[in-house]
Steps between C-alpha positions, in 0.01 A plus 500: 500500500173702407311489201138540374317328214169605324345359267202558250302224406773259618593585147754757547705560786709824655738417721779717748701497755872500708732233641848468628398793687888553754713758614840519360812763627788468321830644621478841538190581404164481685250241529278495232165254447475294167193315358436332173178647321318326262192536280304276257231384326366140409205356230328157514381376226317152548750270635794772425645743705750772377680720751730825494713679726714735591753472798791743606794255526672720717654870462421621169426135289161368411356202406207391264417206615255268281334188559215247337322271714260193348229388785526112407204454739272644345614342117412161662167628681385626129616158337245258672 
């Protein structure tokens, strides 16, 4: 796996890179190398964190991939 992030204001985030990076021959045709892209981009808000992506899921297929992640932590830091 190899992947970047950057971020602006550890607001906003860009992120890339590859994994399941392997060679694969099938019969009768040469070795070819596969890897599994993917690009994305995240926000925080406060305590919330909302992500996007995009993944090849293998030959032609791709995924959007989203996710939403509360930071507990730091509701109970801002409660006392």
């Amino acid at each position: 796996h190899l992947g970047f992030e950057i971020d602006y204001g550890k607001i906003v985030f860009l992120r890339g890179g590859v994994g399941n990076i392997q060679r694969v021959q099938l019969p009768g045709e040469i070795q070819n190398t596969t890897l599994q892209p993917t690009v994305g981009v995240g926000l925080r808000l406060k305590n919330i964190y909302i992500d996007y992506a995009l993944t090849n899921a293998g030959g032609e297929l791709y995924s959007n991939v989203f996710s939403l992640k509360f930071d507990i932590n730091r509701l109970t830091n801002y409660c006392f």
